[in-house]
C-alpha positions in Angstrom: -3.2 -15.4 18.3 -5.5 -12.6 17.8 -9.0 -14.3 18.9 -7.6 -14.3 22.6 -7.1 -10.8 22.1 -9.9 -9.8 24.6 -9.2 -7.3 26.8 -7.1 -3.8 27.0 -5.1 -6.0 29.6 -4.2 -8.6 26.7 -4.2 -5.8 23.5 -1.2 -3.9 25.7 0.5 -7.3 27.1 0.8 -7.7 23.1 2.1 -4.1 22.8 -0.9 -3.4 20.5 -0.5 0.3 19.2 -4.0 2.1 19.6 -5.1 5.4 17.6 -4.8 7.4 20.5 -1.3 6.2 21.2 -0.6 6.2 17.1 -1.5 10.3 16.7 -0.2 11.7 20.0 3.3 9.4 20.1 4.5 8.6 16.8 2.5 10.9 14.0 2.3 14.0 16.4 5.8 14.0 18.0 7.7 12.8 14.6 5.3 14.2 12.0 5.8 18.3 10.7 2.6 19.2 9.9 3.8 21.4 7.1 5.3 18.1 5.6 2.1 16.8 5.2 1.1 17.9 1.6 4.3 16.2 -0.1 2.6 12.6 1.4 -1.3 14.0 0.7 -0.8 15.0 -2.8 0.2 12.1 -4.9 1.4 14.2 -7.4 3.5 16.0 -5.3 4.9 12.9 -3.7 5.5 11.2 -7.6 7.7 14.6 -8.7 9.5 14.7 -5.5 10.0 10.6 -6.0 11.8 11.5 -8.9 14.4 13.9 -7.5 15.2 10.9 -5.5 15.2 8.2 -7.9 12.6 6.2 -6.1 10.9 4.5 -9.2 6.9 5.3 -9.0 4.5 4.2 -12.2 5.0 6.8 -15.6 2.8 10.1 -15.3 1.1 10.1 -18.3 -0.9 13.7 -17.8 -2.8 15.7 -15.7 -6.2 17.3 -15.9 -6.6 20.0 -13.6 -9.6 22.0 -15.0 -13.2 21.4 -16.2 -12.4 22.5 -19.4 -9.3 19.9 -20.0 -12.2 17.1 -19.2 -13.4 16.6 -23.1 -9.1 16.0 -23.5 -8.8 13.1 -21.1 -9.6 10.7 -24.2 -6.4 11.8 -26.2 -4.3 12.0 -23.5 -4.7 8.1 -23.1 -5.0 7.4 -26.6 -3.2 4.3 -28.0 -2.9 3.0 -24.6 -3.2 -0.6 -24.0 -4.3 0.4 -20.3 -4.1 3.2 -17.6 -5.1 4.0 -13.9 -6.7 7.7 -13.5 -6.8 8.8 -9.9 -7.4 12.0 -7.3 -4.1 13.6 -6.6 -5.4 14.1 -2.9 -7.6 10.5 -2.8 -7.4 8.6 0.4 -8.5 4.9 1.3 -8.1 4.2 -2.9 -11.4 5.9 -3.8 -11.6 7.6 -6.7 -8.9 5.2 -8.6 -10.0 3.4 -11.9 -8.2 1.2 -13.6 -8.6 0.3 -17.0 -7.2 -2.6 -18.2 -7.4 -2.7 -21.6 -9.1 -0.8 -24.5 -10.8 -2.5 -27.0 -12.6 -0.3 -30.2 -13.1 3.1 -27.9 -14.6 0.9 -25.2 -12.1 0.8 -21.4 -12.7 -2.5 -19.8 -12.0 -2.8 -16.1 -10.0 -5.8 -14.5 -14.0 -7.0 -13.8 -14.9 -6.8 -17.2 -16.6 -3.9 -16.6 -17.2 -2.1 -19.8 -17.2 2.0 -20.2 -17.3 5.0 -23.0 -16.0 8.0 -23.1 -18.4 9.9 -21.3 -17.9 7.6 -18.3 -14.8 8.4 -18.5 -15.0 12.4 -18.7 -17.4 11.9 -15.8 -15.4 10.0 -13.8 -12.8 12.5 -14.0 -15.2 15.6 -13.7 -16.1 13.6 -10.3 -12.0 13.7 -9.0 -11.8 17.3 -10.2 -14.9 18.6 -7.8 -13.4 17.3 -4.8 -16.0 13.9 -4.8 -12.9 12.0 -3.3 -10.3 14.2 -2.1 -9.0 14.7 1.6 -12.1 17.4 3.3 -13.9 17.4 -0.2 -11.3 20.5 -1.5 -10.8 20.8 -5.2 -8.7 17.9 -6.8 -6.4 17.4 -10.0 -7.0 13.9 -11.9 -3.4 12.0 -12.5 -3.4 9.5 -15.2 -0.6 7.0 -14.8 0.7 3.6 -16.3 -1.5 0.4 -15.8 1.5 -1.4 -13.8 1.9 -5.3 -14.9 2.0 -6.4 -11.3 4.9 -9.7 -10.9 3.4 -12.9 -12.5 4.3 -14.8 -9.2 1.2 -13.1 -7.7 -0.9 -14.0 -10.1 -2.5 -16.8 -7.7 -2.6 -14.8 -4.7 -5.2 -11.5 -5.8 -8.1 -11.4 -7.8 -8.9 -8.3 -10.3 -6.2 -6.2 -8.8 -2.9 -5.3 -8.2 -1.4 -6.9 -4.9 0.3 -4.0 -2.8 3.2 -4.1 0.2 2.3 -1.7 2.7 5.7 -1.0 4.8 5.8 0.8 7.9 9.0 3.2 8.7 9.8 5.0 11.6 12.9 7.0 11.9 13.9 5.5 8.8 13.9 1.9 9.8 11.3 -0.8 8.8 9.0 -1.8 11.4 6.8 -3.9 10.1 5.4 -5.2 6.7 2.2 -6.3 4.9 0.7 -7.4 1.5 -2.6 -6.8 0.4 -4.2 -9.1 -1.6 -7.4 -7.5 -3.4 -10.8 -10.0 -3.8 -14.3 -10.5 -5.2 -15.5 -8.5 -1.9 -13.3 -6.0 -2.0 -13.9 -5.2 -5.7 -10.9 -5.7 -6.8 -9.3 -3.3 -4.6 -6.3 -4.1 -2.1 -8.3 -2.4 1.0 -8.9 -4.5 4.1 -12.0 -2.9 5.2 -13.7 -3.5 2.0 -12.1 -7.5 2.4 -8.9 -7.8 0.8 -6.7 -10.4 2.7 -4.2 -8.7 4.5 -0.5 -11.3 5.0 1.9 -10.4 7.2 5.4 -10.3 5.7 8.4 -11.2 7.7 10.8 -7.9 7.3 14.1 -10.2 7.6 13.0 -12.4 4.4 9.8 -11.1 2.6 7.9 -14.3 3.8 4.9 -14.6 4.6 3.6 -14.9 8.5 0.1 -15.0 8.9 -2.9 -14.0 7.0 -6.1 -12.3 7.9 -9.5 -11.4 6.1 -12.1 -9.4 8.2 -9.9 -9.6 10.6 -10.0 -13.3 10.9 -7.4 -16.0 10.1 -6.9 -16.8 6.9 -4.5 -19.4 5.2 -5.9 -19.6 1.9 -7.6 -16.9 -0.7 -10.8 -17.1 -1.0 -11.4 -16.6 -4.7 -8.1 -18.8 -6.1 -8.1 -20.9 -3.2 -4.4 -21.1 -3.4 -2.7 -21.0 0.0 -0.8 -18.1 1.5 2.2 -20.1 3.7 4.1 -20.0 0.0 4.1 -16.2 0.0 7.0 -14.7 -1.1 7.9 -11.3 -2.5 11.3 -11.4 -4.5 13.8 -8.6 -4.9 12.6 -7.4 -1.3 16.1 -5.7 -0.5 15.0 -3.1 -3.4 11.6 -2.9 -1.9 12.5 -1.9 1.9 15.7 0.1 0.3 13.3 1.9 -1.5 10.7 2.3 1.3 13.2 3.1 4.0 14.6 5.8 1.7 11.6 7.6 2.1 12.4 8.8 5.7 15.0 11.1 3.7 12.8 12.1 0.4 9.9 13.5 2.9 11.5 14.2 6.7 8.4 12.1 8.1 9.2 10.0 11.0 6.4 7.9 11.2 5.1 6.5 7.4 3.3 4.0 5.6 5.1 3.4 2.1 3.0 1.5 -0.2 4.4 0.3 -3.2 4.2 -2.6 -5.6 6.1 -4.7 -7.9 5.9 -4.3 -11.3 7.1 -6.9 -13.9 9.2 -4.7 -16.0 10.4 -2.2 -12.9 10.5 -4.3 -9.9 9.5 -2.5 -6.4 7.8 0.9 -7.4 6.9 3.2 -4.7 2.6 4.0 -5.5 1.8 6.2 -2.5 2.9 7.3 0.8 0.8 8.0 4.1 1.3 10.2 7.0 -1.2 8.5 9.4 -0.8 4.7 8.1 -3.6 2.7 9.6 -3.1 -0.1 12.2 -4.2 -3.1 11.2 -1.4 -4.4 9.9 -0.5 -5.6 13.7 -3.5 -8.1 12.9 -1.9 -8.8 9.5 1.3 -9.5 11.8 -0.5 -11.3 14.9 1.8 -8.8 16.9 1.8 -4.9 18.1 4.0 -2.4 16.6 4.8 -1.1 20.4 7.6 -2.7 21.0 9.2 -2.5 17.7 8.9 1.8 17.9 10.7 1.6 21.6 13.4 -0.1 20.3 13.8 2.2 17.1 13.2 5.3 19.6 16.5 4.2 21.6 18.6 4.3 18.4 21.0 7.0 17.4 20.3 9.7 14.7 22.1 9.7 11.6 22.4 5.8 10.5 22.5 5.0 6.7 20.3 3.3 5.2 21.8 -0.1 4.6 22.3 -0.5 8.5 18.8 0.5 9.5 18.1 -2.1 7.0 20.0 -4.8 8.6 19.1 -3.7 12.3 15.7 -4.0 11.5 16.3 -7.8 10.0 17.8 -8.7 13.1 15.6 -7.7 15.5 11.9 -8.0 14.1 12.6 -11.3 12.2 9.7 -13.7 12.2 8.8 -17.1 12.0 5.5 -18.0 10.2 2.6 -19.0 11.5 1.3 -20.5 7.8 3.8 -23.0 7.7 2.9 -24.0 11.3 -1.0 -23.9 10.1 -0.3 -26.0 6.9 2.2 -28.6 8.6 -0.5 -29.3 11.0 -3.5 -29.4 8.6 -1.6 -32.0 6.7 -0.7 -34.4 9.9 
């Protein structure tokens, strides 16, 4: 369990992957720098999704100038709902998501109510640089509101759950959902307290759960418990995610995507230098899972980096072990 995680003895007996260990290994050695901007740029990383027929949420527009501000309300007119967000955001600021319109007033998933000139400013905001990657000049993406699979419904709280999956050389590593909450605003970001679940890779299952980097077998705004996680259609999902190894050339990648209830698994981002605590999500290090991957042979499909993955990283929950015991 983590809490005996104490010392750098313990964190590298568990094959805990540090920062240091993270840059100069796996994003340094497998990472082109010059790939970098199709994974930094989400717009970028949506047109060259669809070259490869990896399904990512509708582009509705762009805005890319201070002028094209005082447009931004027709370009979402007669939409039920929309997410606007930086082209070069990182850590989800800058995203808004608007739920539902209601007489030229956009409601948030909190109920939070704004006009137009909210709006405009919001955008004016993503287009100065207020959120992008070293502050640099930004282009505002408005995109479909994705109608995240009722069977999650129980497990977030004013937000859209996410699967963060980690591939290296192709092959999925490890897995994690994010489950947004009151203290994270709504958001599925573990440092502002989502609950992060680890998800088995073999069955889409869930293993542990964590909030502030503590055990956690319930959520803490539904109350409903975590052991019965499940995320259907998950061969699409790690299909999809794995096929990003080929779409970018980037060894070592965090895919994010979600599933949508119309669409199923949608890829929604991609990240170059994906952070580590999903090994707390998992209660186990990504070290030894990367040595075993780096002993593999070039060239394997798809499918079979697939299936080698399911063979050798499956995982039994610890939920179910927590909630059988609770209830003896």
């Amino acid at each position: 369990m983590m809490g005996s995680w104490t010392t750098p003895g313990k964190l590298r007996a568990k094959g805990i992957v540090g920062m240091n260990r993270r840059n100069i290994r796996y994003i340094g050695r497998y990472n082109n720098r010059r790939l970098y901007p199709l994974v930094d740029d989400k717009l970028k990383t949506k047109l060259l999704a669809h070259e490869y027929g990896i399904t990512t949420p509708d582009l509705i527009g762009t805005v890319t100038t201070q002028f094209g501000v005082k447009h931004v309300t027709q370009l979402v007119d007669g939409l039920p709902g929309f997410v606007i967000k930086p082209a070069k955001g990182s850590g989800g600021k800058g995203i808004l998501v608007i739920e539902r319109v209601e007489d030229d007033v956009y409601i948030k998933p909190s109920g939070a109510r704004l006009n137009r000139d909210d709006l405009e400013r919001h955008v004016s905001n993503i287009l100065s640089g207020l959120y992008s990657l070293g502050g640099a000049a930004d282009v505002a993406m408005i995109e479909t509101l994705i109608t995240f699979d009722e069977t999650f419904a129980e497990y977030t709280y004013e937000g859209v759950p996410d699967i963060r999956v980690i591939i290296f050389k192709g092959y999925p590593v490890m897995a994690m959902m994010r489950l947004s909450t009151a203290a994270s605003d709504g958001k599925a970001n573990l440092h502002q307290g989502a609950v992060g679940v680890g998800i088995d890779i073999a069955t889409g299952t869930a293993i542990r759960g964590v909030q502030f980097d503590r055990p956690r077998t319930d959520h803490p705004d539904t109350g409903h418990e975590l052991a019965s996680l499940r995320i259907p259609d998950w061969e699409t999902l790690l299909t999809l995610a794995a096929g990003c190894y080929e779409m970018t050339g980037l060894g070592y990648l965090g895919t994010d995507m979600v599933l949508d209830r119309q669409h199923g698994p949608m890829l929604l981002e991609l990240n170059a230098r994906p952070g580590l605590a999903i090994q707390m999500a998992n209660g186990e290090g990504l070290r030894r899972r990367l040595d075993l991957i780096e002993r593999q042979p070039d060239g394997v499909d798809v499918a079979r980096r697939i299936a080698f993955s399911q063979k050798h990283f499956a995982r039994k929950g610890e939920l179910q072990q927590a909630t059988d015991t609770a209830i003896a």
